[in-house]
N, C-alpha and C positions, 0 to 999 in steps of 0.2 A: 250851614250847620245849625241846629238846635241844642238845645241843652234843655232841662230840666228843674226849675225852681222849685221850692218848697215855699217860700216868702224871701220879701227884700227889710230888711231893715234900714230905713234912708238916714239915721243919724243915730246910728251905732258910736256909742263910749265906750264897751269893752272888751271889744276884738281887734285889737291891735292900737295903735298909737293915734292919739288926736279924735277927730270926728270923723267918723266911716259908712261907707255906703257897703252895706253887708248883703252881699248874696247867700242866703242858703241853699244848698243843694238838697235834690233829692237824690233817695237812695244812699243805704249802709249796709255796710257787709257784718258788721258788729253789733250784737246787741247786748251793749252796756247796762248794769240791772239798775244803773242811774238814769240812765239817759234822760233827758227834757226833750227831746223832739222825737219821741217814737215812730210819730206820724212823717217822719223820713226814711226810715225804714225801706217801706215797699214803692211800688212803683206809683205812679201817677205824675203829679208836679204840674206848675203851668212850663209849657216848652216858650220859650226864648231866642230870639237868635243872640249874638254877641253884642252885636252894635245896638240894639234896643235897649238894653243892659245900659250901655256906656251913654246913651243918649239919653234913660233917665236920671244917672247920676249928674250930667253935661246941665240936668236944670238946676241943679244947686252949687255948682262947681262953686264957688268962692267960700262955700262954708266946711269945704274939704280941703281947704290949703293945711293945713295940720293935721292931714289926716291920707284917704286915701280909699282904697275898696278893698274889702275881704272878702276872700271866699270861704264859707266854714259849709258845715250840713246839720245833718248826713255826711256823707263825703266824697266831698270835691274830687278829687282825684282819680273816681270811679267815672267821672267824664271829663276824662283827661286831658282828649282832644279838644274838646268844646273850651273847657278850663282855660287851656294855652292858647285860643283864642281872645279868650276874654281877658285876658292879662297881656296879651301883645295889642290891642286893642288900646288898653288903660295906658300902656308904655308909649304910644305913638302920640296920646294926650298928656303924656308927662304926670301921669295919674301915680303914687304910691303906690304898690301890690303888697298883701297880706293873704297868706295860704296860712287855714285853718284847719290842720289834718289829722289824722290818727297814723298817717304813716303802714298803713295797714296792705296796702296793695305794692307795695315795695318788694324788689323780688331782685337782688342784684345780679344773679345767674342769667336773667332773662335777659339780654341785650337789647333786645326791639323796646321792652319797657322802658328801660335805665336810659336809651337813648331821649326816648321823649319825655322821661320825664327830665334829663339834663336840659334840656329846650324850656321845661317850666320853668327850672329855678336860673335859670339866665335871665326870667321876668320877674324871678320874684325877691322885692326889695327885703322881705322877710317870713319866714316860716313859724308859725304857731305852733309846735308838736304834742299832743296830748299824749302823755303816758300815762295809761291808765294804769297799767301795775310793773312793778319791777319784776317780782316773782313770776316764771312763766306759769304754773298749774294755779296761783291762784289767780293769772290773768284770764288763764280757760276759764274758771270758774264766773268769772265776773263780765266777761263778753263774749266767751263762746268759741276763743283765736287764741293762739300761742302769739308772746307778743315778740319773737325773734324779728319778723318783718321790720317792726315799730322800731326793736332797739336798733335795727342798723342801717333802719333808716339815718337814726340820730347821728350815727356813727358817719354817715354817709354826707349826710351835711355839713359835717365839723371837715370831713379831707374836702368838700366843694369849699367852704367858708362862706357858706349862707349864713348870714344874719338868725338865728334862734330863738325861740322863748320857749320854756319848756310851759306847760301845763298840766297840772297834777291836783285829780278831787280826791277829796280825802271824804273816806265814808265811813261809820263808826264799825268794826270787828272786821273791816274790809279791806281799807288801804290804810286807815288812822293807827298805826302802829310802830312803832318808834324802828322796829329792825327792817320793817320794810322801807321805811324813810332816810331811816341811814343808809340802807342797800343801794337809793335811788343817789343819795348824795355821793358814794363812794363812785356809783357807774359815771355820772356825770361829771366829775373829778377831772377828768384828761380833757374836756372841753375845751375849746377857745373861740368856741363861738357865740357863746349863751348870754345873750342880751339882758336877758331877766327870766325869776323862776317864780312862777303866780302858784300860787297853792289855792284852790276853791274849795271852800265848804257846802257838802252836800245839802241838799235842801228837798223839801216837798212839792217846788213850785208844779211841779209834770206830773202830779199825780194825777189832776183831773182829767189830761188826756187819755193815761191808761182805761181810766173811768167808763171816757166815750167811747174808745177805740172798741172795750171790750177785752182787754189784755189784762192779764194777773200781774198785779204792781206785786215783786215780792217784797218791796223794802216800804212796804207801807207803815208799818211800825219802827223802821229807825227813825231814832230822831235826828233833827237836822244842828248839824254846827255851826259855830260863830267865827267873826271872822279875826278872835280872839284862840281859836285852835288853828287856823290857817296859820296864824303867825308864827304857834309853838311848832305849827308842824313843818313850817322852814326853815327854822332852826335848827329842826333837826337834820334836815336834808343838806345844811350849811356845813353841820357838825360835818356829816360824811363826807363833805366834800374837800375838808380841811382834813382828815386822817390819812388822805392820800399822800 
């Protein structure tokens, strides 16, 4: 079986804990007006097998003992199968797993899905969840998907008691907004699985992709946040978390 890369990141610091060997995926169902990897999107990617994967990580292995492999994109989870190889793979090497997802392909009525994906998170040491908005219309509005899948995915994980970290960018007239933030803090209130909640400040780094690609950046004129509003903007998400 093959898979799909976008890039590897071989000493990744901030996808998950320790030092990591970061696979990106390609291919995204969602097009976030943020995004930094646009060029994940469509198709192409270098194809992979599983074990290629795990045998270039295998050449630095000692500098991953506090750490592990991620998979983020695009998203993973849209090569599902491929994925749960490459994380039962990592497991048979005693490797940490990190899934970097949007939670987006999640469909709990479908049983054939929900089966396989119960099979991933049996490998996986911890789940990364990006919620990109709490509010569902203005989640349409901001990648294009009602984020019902997303939120119950979340929900989904706390009855499995997967290990969690939420992930939440904050964008200025977008998600940086105190009722949306409370919103997210109130929903994530019944938790008990939530390891840590990273709040990201939006930035301009992916502009010059849009640039190349040819695609209309519409957020070319916001500006970008410090990671002095990340911190107010957990706060508030703490707030809501504690009103419950």
């Amino acid at each position: 079986m093959k898979g799909y890369v976008h890039s590897i990141e071989t000493f990744g610091t901030v996808d998950g804990p320790g030092v990591r060997f970061v696979v990106f995926f390609q291919g995204c169902s969602l097009r976030c007006l943020y995004c930094h990897n646009p060029d994940t999107w469509c198709g192409g990617g270098t194809p992979y097998e599983a074990s290629e994967l795990i045998e270039k990580m295998a050449r630095n292995l000692p500098f991953y003992e506090t750490g592990g492999i991620t998979a983020s994109g695009g998203e993973p989870m849209l090569q599902l199968d491929f994925l749960t190889e490459l994380f039962s793979l990592a497991k048979k090497e005693f490797i940490s797993t990190c899934l970097d997802t949007s939670g987006i392909v999640f469909d709990r009525e479908n049983k054939t899905l929900t089966k396989k994906i119960d099979a991933l998170l049996s490998l996986c040491d911890l789940v990364m969840l990006d919620i990109k908005h709490i509010d569902e219309a203005e989640h349409i509005k901001l990648t294009g998907h009602s984020n019902k899948s997303v939120l119950d995915f979340a929900r989904y994980l706390n009855e499995k008691r997967v290990k969690m970290r939420v992930r939440h960018v904050i964008v200025p007239e977008l998600t940086f907004k105190d009722e949306y933030l409370l919103s997210l803090g109130e929903f994530l209130s019944s938790f008990n699985n939530i390891e840590k909640i990273e709040v990201l400040p939006f930035h301009q780094l992916g502009r010059v992709k849009y640039e190349n690609l040819g695609i209309d950046y519409e957020l070319r004129d916001t500006p970008a946040l410090t990671q002095g509003d990340a911190k107010y903007a957990l706060e508030i998400i703490e707030r809501g978390m504690k009103k419950q």
